[in-house]
N, C-alpha and C positions, 0 to 999 in steps of 0.2 A: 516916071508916072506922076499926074497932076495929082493935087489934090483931092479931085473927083473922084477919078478915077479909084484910088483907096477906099474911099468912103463905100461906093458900089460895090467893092468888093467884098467889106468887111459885112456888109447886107447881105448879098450873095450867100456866103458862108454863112450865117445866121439863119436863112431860109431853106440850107439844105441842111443842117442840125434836128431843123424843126420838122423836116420832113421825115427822118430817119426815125427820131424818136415816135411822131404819130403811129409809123408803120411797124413797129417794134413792141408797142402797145396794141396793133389789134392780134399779132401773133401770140402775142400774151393772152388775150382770151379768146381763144380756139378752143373748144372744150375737149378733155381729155377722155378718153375710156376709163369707165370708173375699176375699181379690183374690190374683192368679194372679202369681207376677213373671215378669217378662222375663228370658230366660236372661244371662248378663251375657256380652258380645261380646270377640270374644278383645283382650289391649291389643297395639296397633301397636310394632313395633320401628322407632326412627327413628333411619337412622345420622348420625352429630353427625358434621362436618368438626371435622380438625381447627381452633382457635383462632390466629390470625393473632397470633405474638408482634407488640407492637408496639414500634414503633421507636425506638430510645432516642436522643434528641437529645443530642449532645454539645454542649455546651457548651463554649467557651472561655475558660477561668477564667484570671483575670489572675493574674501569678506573685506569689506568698507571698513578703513582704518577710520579706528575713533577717532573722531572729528573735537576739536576743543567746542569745549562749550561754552553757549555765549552767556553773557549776563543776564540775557531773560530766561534763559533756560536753569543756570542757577540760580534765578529766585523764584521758579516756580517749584524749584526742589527743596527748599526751607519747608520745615513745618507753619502750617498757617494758624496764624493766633486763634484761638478760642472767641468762640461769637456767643450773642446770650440765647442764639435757639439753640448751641449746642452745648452750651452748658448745662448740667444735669443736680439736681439738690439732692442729699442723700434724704432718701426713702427714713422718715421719722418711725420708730414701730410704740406703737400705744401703750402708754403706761397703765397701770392699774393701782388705784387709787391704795393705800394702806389700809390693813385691815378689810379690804372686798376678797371673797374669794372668788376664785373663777368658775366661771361657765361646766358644769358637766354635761357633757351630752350622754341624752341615757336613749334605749333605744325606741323606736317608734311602736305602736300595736301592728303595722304593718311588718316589720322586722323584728320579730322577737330575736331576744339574746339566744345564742349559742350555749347548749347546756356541758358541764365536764363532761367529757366520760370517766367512768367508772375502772378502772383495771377489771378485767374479771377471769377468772383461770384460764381461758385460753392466751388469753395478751401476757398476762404478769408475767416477767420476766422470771426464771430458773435461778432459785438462790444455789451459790456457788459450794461444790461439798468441799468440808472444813478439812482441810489439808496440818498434817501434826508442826507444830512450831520447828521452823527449821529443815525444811523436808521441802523438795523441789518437788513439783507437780508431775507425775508418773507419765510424760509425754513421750514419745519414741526416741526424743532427743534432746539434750535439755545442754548449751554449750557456757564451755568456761567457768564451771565450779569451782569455788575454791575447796580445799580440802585442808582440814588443821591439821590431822595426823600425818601427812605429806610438808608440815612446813608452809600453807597456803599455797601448794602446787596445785592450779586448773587442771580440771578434768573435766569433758566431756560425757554425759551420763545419758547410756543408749541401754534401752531395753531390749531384748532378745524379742523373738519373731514369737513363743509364746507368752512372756510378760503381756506384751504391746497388745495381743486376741484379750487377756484374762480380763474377765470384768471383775471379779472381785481385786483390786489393787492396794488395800488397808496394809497390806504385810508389804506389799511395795513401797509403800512411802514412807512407814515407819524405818525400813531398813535403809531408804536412802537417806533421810533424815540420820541417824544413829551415826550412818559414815560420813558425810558429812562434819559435823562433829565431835569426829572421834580424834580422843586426844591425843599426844605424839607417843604416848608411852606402849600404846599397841603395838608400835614397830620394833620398841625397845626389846619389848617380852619374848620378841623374834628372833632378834640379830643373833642368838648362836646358831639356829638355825641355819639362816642366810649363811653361816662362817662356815657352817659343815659341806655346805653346799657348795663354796669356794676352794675347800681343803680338796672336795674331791676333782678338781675341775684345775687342781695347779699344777699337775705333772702332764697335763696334756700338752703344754707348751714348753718351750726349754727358752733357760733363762735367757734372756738378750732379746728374744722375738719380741713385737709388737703388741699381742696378746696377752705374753707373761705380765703377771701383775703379783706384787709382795705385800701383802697385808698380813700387818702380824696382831691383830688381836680381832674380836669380834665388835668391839662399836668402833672399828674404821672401815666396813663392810658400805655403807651408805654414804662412802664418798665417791666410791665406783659404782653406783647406782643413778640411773638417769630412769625418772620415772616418767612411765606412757602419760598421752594424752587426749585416752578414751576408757571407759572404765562399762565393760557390761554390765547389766545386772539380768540374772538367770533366778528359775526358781527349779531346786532338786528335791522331791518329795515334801517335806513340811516348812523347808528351811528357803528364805531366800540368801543365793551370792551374788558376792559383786567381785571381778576378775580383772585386776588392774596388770595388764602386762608390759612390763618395762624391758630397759635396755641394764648390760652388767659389762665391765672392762674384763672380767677374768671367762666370759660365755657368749662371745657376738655373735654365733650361730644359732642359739636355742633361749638366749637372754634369761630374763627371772619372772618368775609370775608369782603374784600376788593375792592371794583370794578372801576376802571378806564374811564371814558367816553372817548373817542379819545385816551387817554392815558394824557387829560390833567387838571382834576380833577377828585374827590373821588364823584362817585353821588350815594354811596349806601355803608352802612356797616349794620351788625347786623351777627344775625347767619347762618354758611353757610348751602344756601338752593336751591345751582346751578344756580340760576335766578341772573338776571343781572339788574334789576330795580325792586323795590318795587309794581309797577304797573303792572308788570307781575307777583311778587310774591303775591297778594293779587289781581288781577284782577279787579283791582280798577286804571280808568286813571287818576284819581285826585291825586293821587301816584307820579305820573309820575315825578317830582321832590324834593320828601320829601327823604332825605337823611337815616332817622332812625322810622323805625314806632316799635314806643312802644308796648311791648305785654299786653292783657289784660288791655287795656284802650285806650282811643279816643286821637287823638292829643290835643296838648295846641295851641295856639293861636302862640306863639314863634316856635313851632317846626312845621308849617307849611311852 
């Protein structure tokens, strides 16, 4: 192929590019059938719940080892010096000149003074009645007497169910008084008594038992006497008694009884049998001042 030849050809081909593309271009605007759209549909409103915070899991963190501390944290732990807005001057309090006296305040015409009162028989207090020297106050129960004629043995001094009612108590406190202070020789005036009383009461037991006890004269009678530690006091027609019932080593069943007239001798012992004279306990008024009535036998002619 010359020269030419090429050249015409490579034109050729260029004028049929150009022809395809022209024709390719009117195909391109041929107008189309148009489409119809669909109206667009209204959008939905959806209400959203609220979102569920979720739960936060605590943990249990193991505790932080103390940490050294640095040197600014121990010098913020020194105590900090005293500044002069915090220093404080002590409060001076005002003298008063020698020889000034002081201020009274008296009260104003608006506040009159508060005037005494007066005691007057409803208020005054109840003067207390004059109880005899030595004489415990006539209460139901009066604890831990001492007694001289006992040796300072305490006693318990309880009034009977009618002492405690009686309002006249004058003969009550005299007689507690009197026994109280009754001196040791009231028992002494006794002790044959008390010994007839053991004489009769030594063959109940045979020698060797527990019970058996040997006493050979009448003032060692009160070493086998263990005395109570409650003493009534009763009143029997004009007389008051007081009925001290003890314990005896030779009568642990029926023990000794004691009985006080006014509270200023012994007018009855033997075994305790609640009665306050021999004449009430034998209903016999010939009684009425035998101190000891033997059991199982009639008096002697001395022990009347």
């Amino acid at each position: 192929m010359t020269e030419r030849e090429g050249v015409v050809d490579v034109t050729v081909r260029e004028a049929t590019m150009a022809t395809k593309k022209k024709s390719g271009s009117k195909k391109a605007g041929v107008a189309q059938p148009k489409t119809r759209k669909k109206p667009a549909k209204p959008a939905k409103t959806v209400e959203r719940k609220p979102a569920r915070k979720a739960a936060v899991k605590v943990s249990a963190k193991k505790p932080a080892g103390k940490r050294a501390s640095s040197p600014k944290t121990l010098k913020n732990a020194l105590p900090r010096k005293p500044t002069a807005s915090r220093t404080r001057e002590p409060v001076k309090k005002p003298t008063m000149p020698l020889g000034q006296k002081a201020a009274v305040k008296r009260p104003s015409a608006a506040t009159p003074a508060k005037k005494a009162l007066r005691p007057s028989a409803t208020n005054a207090p109840a003067k207390p009645k004059a109880v005899p020297k030595g004489a415990v106050a006539a209460a139901p129960k009066t604890r831990g007497v001492p007694i001289k004629a006992l040796g300072g043995h305490r006693c318990d001094i309880v009034l009977d169910e009618d002492c405690a009612h009686d309002a006249q108590r004058d003969d009550i406190d005299r007689a507690i008084a009197s026994f109280i202070a009754l001196e040791p020789s009231a028992l002494t005036d006794v002790e044959e008594h008390v010994f007839r009383y053991y004489l009769d009461c030594k063959d109940d037991y045979p020698p060797g038992a527990p019970e058996h006890v040997n006493i050979r004269s009448a003032a060692g009678v009160w070493k086998h006497v263990q005395f109570g530690g409650e003493a009534t006091v009763g009143r029997e027609e004009d007389a008051v008694y007081i009925s001290l019932e003890c314990n005896c080593d030779w009568e642990p069943e029926h023990g000794l009884q004691l009985v006080f007239k006014d509270g200023q001798r012994v007018n009855k012992v033997g075994p305790f049998d609640g009665h306050v004279t021999n004449s009430d306990a034998y209903d016999d008024e010939s009684l009425e001042d035998v101190v000891y009535r033997p059991r199982g036998r009639a008096l002697a002619p001395d022990e009347m």
